[in-house]
C-alpha positions as CSV (number, residue, x, y, z in Angstrom):
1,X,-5.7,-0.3,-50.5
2,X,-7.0,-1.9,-47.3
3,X,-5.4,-4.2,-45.2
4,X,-7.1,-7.1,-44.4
5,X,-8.1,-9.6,-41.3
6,X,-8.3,-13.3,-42.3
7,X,-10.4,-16.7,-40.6
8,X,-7.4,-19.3,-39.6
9,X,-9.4,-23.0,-40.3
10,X,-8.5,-25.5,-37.6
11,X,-8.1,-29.1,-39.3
12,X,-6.8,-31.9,-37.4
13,X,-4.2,-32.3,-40.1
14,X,-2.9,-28.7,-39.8
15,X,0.0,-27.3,-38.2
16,X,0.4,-26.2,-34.5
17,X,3.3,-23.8,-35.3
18,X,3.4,-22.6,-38.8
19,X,0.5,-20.3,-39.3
20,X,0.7,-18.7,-36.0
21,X,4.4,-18.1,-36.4
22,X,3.5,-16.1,-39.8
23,X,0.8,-13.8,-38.0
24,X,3.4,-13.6,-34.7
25,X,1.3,-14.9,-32.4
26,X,2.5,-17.3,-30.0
27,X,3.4,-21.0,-30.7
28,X,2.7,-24.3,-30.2
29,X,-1.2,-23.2,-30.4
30,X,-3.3,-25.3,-28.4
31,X,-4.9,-26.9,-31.7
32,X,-3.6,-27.8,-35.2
33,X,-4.2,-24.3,-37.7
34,X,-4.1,-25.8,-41.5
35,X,-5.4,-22.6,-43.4
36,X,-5.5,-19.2,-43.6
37,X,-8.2,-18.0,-46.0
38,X,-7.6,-14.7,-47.8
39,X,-10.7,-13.6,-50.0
40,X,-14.7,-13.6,-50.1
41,X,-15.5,-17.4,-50.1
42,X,-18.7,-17.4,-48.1
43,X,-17.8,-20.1,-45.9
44,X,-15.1,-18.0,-43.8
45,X,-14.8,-13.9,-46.0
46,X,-12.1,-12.0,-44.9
47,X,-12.9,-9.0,-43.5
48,X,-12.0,-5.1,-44.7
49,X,-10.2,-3.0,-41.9
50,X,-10.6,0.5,-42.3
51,X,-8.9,3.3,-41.1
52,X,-11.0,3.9,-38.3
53,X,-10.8,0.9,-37.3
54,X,-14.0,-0.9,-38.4
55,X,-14.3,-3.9,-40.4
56,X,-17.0,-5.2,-42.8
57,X,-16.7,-8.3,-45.1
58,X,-15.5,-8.4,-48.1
59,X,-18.0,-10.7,-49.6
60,X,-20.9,-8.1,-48.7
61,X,-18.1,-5.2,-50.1
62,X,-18.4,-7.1,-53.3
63,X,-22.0,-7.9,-53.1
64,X,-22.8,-3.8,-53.0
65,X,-20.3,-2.6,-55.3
66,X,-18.8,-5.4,-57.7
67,X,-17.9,-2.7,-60.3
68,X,-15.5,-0.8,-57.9
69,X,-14.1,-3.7,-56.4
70,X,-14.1,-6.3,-59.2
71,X,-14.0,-4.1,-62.7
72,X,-16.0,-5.1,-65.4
73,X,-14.0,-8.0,-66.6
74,X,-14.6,-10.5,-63.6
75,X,-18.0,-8.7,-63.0
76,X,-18.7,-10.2,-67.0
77,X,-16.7,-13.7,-66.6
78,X,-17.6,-14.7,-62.7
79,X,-21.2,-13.2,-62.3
80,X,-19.8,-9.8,-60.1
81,X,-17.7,-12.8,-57.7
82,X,-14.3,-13.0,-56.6
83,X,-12.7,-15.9,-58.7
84,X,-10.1,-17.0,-56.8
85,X,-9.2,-17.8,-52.9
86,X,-6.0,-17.2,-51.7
87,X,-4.4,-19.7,-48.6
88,X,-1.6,-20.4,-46.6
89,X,-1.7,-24.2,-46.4
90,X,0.2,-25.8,-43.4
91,X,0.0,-29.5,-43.4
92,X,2.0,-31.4,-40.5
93,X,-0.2,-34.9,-41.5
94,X,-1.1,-36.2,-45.1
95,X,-4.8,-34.2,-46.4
96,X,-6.9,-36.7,-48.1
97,X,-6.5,-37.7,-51.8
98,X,-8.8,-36.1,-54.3
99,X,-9.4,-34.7,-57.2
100,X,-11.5,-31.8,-58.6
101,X,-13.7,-31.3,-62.2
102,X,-13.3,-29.6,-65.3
103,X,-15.9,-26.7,-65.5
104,X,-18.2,-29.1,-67.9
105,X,-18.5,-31.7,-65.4
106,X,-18.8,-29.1,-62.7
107,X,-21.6,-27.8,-64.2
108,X,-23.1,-31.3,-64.8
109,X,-22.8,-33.0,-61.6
110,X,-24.6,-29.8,-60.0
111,X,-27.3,-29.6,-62.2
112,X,-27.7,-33.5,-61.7
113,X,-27.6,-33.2,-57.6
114,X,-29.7,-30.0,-57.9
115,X,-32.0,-32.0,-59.5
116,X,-32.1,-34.9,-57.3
117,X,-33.0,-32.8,-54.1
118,X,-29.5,-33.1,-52.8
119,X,-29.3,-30.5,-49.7
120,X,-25.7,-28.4,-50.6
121,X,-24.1,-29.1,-47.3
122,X,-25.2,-33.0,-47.0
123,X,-22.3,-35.6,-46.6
124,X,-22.6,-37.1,-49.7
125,X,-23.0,-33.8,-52.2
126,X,-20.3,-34.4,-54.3
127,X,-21.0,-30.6,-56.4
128,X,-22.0,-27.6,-54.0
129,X,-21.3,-25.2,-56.6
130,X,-21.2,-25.7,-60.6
131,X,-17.7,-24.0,-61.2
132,X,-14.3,-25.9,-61.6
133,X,-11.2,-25.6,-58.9
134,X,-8.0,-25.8,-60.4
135,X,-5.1,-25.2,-58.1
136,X,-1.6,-24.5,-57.8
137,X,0.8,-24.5,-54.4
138,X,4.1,-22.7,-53.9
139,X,6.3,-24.3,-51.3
140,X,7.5,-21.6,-48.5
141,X,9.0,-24.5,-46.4
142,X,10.1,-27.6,-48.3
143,X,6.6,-29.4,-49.2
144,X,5.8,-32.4,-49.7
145,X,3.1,-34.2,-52.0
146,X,1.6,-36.7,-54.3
147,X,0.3,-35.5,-57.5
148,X,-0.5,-37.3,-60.9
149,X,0.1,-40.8,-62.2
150,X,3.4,-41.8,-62.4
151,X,4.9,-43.2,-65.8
152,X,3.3,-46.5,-65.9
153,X,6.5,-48.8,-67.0
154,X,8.0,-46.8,-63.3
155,X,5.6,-48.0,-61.6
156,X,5.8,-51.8,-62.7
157,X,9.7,-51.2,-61.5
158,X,8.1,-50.1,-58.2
159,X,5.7,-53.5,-57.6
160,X,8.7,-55.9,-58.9
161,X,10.9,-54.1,-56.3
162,X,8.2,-54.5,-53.5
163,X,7.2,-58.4,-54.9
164,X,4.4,-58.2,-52.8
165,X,2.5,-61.9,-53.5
166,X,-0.9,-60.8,-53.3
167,X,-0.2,-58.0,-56.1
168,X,1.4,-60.2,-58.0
169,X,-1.6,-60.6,-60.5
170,X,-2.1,-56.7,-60.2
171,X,1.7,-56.1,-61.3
172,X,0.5,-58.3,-64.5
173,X,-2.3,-56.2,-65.5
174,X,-0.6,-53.2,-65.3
175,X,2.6,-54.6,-67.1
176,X,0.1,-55.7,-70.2
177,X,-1.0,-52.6,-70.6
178,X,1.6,-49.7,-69.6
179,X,-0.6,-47.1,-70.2
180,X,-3.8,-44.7,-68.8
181,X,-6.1,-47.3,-70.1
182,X,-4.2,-49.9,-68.2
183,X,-3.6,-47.5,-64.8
184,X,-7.4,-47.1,-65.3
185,X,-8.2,-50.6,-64.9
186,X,-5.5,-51.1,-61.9
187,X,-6.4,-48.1,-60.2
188,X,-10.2,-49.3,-60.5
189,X,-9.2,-52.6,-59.4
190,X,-7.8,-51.5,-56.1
191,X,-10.2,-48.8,-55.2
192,X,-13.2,-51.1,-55.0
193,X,-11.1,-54.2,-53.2
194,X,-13.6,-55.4,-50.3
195,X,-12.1,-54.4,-46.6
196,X,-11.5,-58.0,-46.4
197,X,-8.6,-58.5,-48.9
198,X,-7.3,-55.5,-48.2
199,X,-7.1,-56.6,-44.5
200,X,-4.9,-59.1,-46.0
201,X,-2.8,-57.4,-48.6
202,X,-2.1,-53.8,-47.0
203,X,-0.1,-55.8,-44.3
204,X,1.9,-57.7,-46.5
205,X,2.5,-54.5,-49.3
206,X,3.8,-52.3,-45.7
207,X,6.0,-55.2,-45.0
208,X,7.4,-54.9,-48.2
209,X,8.0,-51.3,-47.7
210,X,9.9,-51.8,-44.7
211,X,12.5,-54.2,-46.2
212,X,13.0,-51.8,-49.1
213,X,13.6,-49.0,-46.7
214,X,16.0,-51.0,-44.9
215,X,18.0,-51.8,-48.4
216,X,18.0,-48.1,-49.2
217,X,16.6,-49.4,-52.6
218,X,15.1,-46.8,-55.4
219,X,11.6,-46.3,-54.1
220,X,12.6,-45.6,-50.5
221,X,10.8,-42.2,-50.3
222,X,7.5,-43.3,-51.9
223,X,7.9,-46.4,-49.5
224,X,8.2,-44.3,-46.1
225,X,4.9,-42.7,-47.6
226,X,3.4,-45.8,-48.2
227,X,4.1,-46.9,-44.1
228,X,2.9,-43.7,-43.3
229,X,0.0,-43.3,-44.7
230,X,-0.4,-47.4,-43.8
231,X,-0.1,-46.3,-39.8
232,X,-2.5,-43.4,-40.2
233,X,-5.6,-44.8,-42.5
234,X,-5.0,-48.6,-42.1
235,X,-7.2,-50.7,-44.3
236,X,-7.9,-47.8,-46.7
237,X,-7.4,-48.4,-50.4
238,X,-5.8,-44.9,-50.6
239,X,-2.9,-46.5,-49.6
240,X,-2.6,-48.9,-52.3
241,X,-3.4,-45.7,-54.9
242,X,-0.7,-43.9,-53.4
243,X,1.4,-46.7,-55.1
244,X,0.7,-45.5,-59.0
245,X,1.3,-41.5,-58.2
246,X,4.2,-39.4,-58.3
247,X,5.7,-38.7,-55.0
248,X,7.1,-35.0,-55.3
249,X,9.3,-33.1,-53.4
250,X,9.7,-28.8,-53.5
251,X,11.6,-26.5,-52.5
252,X,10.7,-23.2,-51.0
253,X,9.8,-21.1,-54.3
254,X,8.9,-23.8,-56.8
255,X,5.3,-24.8,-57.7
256,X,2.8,-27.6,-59.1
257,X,-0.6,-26.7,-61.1
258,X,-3.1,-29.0,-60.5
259,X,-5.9,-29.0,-63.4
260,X,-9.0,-31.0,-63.4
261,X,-8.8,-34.6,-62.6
262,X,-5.6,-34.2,-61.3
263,X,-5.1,-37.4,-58.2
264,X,-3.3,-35.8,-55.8
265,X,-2.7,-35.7,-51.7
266,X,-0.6,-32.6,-50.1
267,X,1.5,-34.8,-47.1
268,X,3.8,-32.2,-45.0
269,X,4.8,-28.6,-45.2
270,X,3.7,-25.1,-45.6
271,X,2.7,-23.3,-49.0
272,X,0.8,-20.6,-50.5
273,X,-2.2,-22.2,-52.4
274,X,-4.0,-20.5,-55.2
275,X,-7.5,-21.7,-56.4
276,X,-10.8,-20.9,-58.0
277,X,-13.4,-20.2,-55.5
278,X,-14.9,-23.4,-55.7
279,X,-15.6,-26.5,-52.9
280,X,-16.0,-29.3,-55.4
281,X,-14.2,-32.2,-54.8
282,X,-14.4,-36.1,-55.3
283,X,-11.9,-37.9,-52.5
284,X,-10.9,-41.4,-53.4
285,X,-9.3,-42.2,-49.7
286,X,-7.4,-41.6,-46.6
287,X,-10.4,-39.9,-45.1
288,X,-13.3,-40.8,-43.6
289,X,-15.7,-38.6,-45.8
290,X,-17.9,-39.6,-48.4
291,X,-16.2,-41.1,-51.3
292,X,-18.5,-41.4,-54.8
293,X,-16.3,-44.1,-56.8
294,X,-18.1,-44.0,-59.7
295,X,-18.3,-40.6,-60.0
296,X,-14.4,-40.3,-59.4
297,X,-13.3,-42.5,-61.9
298,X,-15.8,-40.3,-64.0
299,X,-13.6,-37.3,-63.2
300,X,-10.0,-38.4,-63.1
301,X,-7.2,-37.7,-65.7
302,X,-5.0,-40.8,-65.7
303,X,-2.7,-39.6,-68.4
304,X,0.6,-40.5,-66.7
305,X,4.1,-38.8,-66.6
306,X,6.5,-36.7,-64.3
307,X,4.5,-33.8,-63.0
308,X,6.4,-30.4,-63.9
309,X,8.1,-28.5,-61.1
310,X,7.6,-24.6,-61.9
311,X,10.4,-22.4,-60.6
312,X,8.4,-19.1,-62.2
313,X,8.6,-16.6,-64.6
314,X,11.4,-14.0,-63.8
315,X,9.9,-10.7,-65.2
316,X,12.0,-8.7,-63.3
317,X,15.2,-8.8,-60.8
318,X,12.8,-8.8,-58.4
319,X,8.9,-10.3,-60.1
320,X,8.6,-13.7,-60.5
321,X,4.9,-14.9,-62.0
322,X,3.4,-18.7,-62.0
323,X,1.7,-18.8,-65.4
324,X,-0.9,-21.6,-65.7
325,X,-4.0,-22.5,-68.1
326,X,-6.2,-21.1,-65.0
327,X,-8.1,-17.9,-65.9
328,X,-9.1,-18.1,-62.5
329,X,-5.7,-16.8,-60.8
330,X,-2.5,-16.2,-61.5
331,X,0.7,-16.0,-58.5
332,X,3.5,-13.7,-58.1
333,X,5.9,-13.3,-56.0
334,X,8.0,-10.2,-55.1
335,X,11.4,-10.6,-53.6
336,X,13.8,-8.6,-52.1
337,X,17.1,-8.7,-51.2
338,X,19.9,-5.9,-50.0
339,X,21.2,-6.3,-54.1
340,X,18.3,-6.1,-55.6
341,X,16.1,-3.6,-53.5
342,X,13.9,-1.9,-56.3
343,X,10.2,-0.3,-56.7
344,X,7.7,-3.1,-58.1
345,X,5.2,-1.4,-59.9
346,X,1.6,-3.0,-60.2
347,X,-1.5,-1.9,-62.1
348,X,-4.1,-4.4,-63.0
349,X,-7.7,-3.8,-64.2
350,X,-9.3,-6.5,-61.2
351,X,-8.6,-6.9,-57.7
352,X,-5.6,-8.3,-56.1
353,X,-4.5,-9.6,-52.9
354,X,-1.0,-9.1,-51.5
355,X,0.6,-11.3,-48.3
356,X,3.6,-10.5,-46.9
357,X,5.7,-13.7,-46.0
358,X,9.4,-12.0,-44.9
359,X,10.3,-8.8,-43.6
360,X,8.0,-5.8,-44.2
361,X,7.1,-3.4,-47.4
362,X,6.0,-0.4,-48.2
363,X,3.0,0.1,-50.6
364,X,2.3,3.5,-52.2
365,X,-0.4,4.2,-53.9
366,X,-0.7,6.3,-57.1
367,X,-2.4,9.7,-57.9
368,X,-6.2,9.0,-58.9
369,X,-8.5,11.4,-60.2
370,X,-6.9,14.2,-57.8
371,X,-6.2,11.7,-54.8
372,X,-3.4,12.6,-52.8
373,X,-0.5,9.2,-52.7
374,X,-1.3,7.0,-50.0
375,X,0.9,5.3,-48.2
376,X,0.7,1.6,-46.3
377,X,3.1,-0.7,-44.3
378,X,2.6,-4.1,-44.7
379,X,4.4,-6.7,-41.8
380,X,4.8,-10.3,-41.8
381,X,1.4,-12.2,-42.0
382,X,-0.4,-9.0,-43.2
383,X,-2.3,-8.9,-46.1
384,X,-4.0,-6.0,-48.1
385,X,-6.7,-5.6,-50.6
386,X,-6.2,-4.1,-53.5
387,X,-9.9,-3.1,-55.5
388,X,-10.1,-3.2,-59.4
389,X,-10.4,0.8,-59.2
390,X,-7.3,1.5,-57.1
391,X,-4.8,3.4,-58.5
392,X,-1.4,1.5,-59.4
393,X,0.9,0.9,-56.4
394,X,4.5,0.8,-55.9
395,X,6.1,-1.7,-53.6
396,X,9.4,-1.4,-51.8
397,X,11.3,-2.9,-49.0
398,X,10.7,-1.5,-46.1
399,X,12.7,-3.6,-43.4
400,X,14.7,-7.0,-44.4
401,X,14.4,-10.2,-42.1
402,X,17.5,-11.7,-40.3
403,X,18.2,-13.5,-43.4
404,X,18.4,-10.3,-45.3
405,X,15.4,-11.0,-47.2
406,X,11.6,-9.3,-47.7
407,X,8.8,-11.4,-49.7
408,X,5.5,-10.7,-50.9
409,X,3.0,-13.2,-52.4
410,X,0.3,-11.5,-54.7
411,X,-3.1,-13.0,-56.0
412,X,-4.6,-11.5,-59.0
413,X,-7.3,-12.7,-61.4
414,X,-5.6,-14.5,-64.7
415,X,-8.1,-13.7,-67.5
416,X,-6.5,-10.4,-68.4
């Protein structure tokens, strides 16, 4: 039970005010923070504080003594590495939109650019690592996103509300075929359009967008999106994809999964992000990074539909789990409030990480093999690591915030 000190990653898109304000430093910070990286991803490892005051990394912890740390589960399923990566995400512009691979095609599209010579950190390397990246975000301010195709009928509503002329032949396609074969062929369609017509019909779809906003009509929201994302990547085609996904809204405490092939764009506001320790991803737009078309449409799911909200799984007054498909992770969150004040009790057989978003805790650690208890305050923006062979530990409230609330996040391996 070690607390731990974590790399803040400085995006353009990130927020000035957000992440500092969690760690209590000082805000506006003189550039945008997006992310702050809990775990051993080797790009940016947290780092181990002891009690004397020294740090070492957790990846090289791991590296020396995966049993101890990791327990012989993950050591058996992730090769003696830490599966997941825990973040807090704050996003004050849209990220780009992507989409990341199953574990098959992971593990194929590596072995293909391995093959070819492809340097790991080149532009263009689609695969630096062979292992999939599902994710999930939990909102902690109200967070904004697209995520999935939408139904496909819903979106033929959408381009005979905009009647844009120069989609007109576009709305046909899609209205032939309402389906993820027909969405395939639309969303292929628009993604390869030369600069040149899109010159021509991205002015005339944000147009459109504008006079719908003005008549309050049904598609207002995924309109202002739509303008927005027009101002900040004009003559993209991620702007025109933006048109077939869902445009989602949460509130502070509710969820999406994202599994493979999953089209999605995080837009504005501040979450806790859970995902496999991975860096594969295929962008299809609103960036200007490499973007593989062929081997995007090779990954993407375009099964349509509303994407499901999850609120969590109360498993307690005051334990509420995210269960997903993801062996990877699973997220809990521990909430307190002056009527429901009790002792959380957690034991797992691999390592966890715990954040503390409101208020402070206390953590107590069991007796082990003769140990003595120890005991561990955990503030706002702190985080600890918990190793595999730590004894169980009981968390309480410790002080309440101004709006009589304390809140812990905690990362755990799912596969157990």
């Amino acid at each position: 039970m070690e607390l731990l000190r974590n790399a803040v990653r400085p995006y353009a898109w990130g927020s000035r005010t957000a992440i500092a304000d969690l760690l209590g430093r000082p805000v506006p910070t003189p550039h945008p923070e997006a992310e702050l990286w809990m775990g051993a991803h080797p790009g940016d490892p947290s780092r181990v504080v002891r009690p004397d005051g020294d740090e070492v990394s957790l990846l090289s912890l791991l590296e020396d003594d995966p049993a101890h740390h990791l327990g012989p589960v993950c050591v058996q399923r992730w090769g003696g590495q830490l599966p997941f990566l825990l973040k807090v995400l704050a996003a004050d512009e849209p990220l780009s939109l992507q989409a990341h691979p199953s574990a098959e095609q992971a593990a194929e599209g590596f072995r293909l650019e391995e093959r070819a010579g492809i340097a790991r950190n080149a532009p263009n390397r689609n695969y630096p690592d062979p292992t999939a990246k599902p994710e999930l975000i939990c909102a902690l301010t109200e967070f904004h996103a697209l995520a999935g195709f939408r139904e496909a009928q819903r979106t033929v509503r959408l381009l005979d509300a905009l009647a844009v002329p120069s989609l007109r032949a576009h709305r046909e396609l899609l209205a032939a075929q309402p389906d993820a074969d027909g969405l395939r062929a639309l969303f292929t369609t628009w993604i390869t359009l030369p600069e040149t017509y899109l010159r021509e019909v991205l002015p005339e779809l944000l147009e459109a967008c504008v006079e719908h906003v003005r008549e309050h009509g049904e598609f207002s929201l995924e309109c202002r999106t739509v303008l927005e994302l027009g101002e900040a990547y004009p003559h993209d085609a991620g702007v025109l994809a933006s048109l077939l996904l869902n445009r989602i809204v949460l509130q502070p405490g509710e969820a999406i999964f994202l599994p493979a092939g999953n089209l999605h764009a995080y837009l504005n506001g501040t979450g806790i992000e859970i995902l496999a320790n991975s860096d594969n991803i295929l962008r299809c737009g609103l960036t200007p990074k490499h973007v593989d078309v062929p081997e995007l449409l090779r990954v993407l799911d375009f099964a349509c539909g509303d994407m499901r909200v999850l609120k969590g799984e109360s498993l307690d007054a005051n334990l509420t789990a995210y269960r997903t498909p993801a062996d990877e992770f699973e997220l809990s969150r521990l909430d307190w409030t002056p009527a429901e004040s009790g002792v959380v009790h957690l034991d797992s057989p691999g390592p966890q990480i715990l954040l503390c978003t409101k208020g402070s805790v206390r953590l107590t650690s069991s007796t082990h093999n003769g140990s003595l208890p120890r005991e561990l305050r955990l503030e706002r923006g702190q985080s600890v690591w918990l190793a595999a062979s730590d004894p169980a530990v009981q968390v309480r409230p410790a002080e309440l915030d101004d709006d009589g609330r304390a809140q812990v996040f905690r990362a755990a391996a799912g596969a157990f």
